[in-house]
N, C-alpha and C positions, 0 to 999 in steps of 0.2 A: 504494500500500500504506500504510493506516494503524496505526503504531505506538502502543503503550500509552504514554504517558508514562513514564518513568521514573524511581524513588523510592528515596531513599538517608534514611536517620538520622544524626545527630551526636548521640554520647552526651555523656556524664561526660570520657571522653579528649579532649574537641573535635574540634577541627580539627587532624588527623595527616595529613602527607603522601601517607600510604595514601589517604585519602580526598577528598584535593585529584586525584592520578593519576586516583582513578574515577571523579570527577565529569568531568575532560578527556576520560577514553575513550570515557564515557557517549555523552559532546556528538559526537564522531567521526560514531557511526553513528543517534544519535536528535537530534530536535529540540530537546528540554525535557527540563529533570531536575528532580525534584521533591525539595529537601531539607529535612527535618523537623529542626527541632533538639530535642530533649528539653528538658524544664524545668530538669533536674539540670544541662544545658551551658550554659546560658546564664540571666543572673540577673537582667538589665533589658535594654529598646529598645537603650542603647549597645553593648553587646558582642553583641548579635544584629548592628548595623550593621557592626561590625568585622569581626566572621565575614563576612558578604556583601563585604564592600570584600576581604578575603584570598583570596576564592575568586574573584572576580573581574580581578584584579589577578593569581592565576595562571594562570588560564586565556586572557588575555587577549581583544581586540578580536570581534567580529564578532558578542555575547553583549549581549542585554540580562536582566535583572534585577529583580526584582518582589520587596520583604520585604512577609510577610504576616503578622504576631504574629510566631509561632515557625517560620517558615515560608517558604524562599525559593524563587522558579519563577525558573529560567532559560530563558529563548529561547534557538537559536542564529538569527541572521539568513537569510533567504532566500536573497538578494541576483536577488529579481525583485520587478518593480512590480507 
């Protein structure tokens, strides 16, 4: 069964706990979450990178990560060859 990716926004508020939870529950039952930052949340490359290091650093291990502009893809891992 192939799922849709899955697509979350970070506004103006950032990065809120609410949205660190949904990005983990996300990753639970789908592979990849697709999260878009808004221009108004983030104002250069460095706090886009910050944002990506918090949300990965809560979610922890088995996650790889991909910043794209304003734009982060998360993997979760297979763990098959």
């Amino acid at each position: 069964m192939i799922r849709e990716q899955a697509k979350i926004q970070i506004g103006k508020n950032k990065l809120t706990d609410g949205v660190l939870n949904q990005i983990k529950d996300i990753l639970k039952t789908r592979k990849s979450v697709r999260i878009s930052m808004l221009k108004s949340s983030v104002s250069n490359k460095e706090e886009a990178i910050d944002i990506s290091n918090k949300i990965m650093a809560f979610i922890g291990t088995g996650y790889r990560h991909r910043l794209i502009g304003h734009t982060i893809v998360i993997h979760r891992f297979s763990g098959k060859n």
